[in-house]
C-alpha positions as MATLAB code, in Angstrom:
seq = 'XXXXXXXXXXXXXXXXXXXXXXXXXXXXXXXXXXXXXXXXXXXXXXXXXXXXXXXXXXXXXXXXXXXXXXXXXXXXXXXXXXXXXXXXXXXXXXXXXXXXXXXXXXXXXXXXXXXXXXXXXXXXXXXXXXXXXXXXXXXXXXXXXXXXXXXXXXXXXXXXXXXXXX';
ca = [
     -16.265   -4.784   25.141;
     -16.191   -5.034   21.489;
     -14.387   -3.254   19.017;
     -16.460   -0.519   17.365;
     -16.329   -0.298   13.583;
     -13.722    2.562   13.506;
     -11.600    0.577   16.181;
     -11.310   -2.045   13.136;
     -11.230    0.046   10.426;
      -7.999    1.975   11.724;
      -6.638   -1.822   12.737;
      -7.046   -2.823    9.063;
      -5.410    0.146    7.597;
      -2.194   -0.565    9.705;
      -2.457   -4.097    8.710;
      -2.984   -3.077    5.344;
      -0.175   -0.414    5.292;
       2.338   -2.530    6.910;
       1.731   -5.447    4.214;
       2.631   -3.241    1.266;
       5.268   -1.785    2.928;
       6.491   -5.367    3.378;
       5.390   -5.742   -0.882;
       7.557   -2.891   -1.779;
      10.411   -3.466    0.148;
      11.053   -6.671   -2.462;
      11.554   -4.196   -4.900;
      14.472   -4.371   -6.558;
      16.363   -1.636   -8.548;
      15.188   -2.190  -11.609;
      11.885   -0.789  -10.560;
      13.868    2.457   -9.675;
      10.705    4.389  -11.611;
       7.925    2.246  -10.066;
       9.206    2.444   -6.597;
       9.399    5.992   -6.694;
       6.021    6.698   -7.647;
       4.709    4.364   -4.889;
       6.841    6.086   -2.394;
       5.046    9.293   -3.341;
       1.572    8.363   -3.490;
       2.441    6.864    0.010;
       3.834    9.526    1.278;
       1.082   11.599   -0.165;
      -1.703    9.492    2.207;
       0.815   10.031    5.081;
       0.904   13.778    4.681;
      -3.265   13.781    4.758;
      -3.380   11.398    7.112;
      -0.962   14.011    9.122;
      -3.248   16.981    8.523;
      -5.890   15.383    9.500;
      -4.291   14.296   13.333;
      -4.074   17.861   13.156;
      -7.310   18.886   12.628;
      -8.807   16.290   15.259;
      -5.985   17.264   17.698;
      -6.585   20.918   17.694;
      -3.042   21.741   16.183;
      -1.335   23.689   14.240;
      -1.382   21.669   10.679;
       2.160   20.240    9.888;
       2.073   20.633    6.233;
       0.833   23.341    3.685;
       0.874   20.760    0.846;
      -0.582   17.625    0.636;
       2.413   16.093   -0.218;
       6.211   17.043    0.523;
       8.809   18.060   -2.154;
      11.321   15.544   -1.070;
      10.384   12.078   -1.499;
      11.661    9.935    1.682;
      13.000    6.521    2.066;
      10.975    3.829    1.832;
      12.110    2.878    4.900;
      11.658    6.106    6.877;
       8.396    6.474    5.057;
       7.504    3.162    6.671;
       8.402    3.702   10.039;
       6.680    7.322   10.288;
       3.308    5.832    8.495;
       3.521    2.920   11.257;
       3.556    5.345   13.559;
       0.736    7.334   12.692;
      -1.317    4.145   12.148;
      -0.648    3.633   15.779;
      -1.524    7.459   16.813;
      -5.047    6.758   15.004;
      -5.486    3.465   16.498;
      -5.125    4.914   20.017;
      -7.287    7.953   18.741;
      -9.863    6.097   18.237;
      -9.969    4.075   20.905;
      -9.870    6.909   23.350;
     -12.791    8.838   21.808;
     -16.130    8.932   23.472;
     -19.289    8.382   21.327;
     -20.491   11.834   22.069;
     -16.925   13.364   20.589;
     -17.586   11.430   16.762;
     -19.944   13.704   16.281;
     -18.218   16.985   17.432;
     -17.770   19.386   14.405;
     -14.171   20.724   14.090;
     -13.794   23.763   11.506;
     -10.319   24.236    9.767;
      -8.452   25.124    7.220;
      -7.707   22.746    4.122;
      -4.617   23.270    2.288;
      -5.710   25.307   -0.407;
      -7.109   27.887    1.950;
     -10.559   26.805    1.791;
     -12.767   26.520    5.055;
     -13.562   23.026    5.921;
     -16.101   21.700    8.464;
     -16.493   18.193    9.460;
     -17.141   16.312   12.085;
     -14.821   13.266   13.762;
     -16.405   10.920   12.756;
     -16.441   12.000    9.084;
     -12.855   13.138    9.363;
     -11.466    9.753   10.106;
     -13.813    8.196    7.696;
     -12.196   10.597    5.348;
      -8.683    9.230    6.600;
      -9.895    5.470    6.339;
     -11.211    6.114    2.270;
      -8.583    8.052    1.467;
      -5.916    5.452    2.191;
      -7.874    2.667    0.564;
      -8.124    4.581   -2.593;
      -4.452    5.747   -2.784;
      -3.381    2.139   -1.706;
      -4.856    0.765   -4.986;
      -3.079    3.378   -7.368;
       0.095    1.587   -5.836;
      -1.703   -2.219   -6.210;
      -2.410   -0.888  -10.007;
       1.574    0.470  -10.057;
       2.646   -3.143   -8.890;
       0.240   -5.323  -11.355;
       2.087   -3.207  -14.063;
       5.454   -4.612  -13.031;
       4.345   -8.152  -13.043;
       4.249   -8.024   -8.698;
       1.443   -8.980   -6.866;
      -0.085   -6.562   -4.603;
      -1.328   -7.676   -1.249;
      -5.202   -8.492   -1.167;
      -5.954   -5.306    0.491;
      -9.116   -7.010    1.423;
     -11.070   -5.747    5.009;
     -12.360   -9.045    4.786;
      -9.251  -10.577    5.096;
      -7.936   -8.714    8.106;
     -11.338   -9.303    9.670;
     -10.868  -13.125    8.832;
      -7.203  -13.279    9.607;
      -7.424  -11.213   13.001;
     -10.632  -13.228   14.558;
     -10.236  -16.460   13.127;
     -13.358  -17.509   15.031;
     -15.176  -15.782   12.379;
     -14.232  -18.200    9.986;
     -16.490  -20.898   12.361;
     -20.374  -21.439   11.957;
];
């Protein structure tokens, strides 16, 4: 059965995360400043991404901010974002067509009501991490370091290299 287009999108984004994990970890300490602000706008996609397992879960949300005071370790950072990629992965995979379009009501941070449905929630999730991933590709291009091509063409190219034949 083929992958639907959320089953890839939510394989990209753990492809993608993983690859700038891998980018920052080459950091060295003289990017001290650099690295820091990366780890928070990471952790800042991993604390919405976290709300909104919540949300499509049905449980209590785990944050009331959407990002934490304490800024964690790249490499615990890594390791719990890996782990939510996988949670999503195996979310998505398990849904039935008929439950994308279920609308869940909750809570947003800043007390307001929010209604969405699944669908829109983890196309919320999928956006949000693009966009956030780029302020840290801009952060890197400032301090002369590459950022990976955080390309869905690539992943798509580089997964199912039969793609790449005619």
């Amino acid at each position: 059965m083929p992958k639907s287009t959320l089953d890839s999108l939510f394989a990209y984004k753990a492809w993608a995360d993983a690859e700038l994990f891998a980018t920052l970890a080459q950091l060295t300490s003289r990017h001290g400043e650099e690295l820091h602000t990366c780890i928070r706008t990471l952790n800042h996609i991993h604390v919405v991404d976290r709300i909104f397992r919540a949300h499509l879960a049905g449980e209590p949300r785990p944050f009331d901010a959407t990002n934490t005071k304490a800024t964690p370790a790249l490499e615990q950072l890594r390791s719990d974002v890996a782990a939510t990629d996988d949670w999503y992965v195996r979310y998505v995979a398990g849904l039935a067509p008929g439950q994308r379009a279920e609308v869940i009501d909750f809570t947003f941070t800043d007390g307001d009501a929010g209604r969405m449905s699944r669908e829109e929630m983890l196309l919320h999730v999928i956006t949000h991490g693009g966009y956030h991933r780029g302020n840290v590709g801009q952060v890197l291009k400032s301090i002369s370091v590459a950022p990976p091509r955080d390309l869905y063409t690539k992943f798509l190219h580089q997964s199912e290299p039969a793609r790449r034949a005619s």
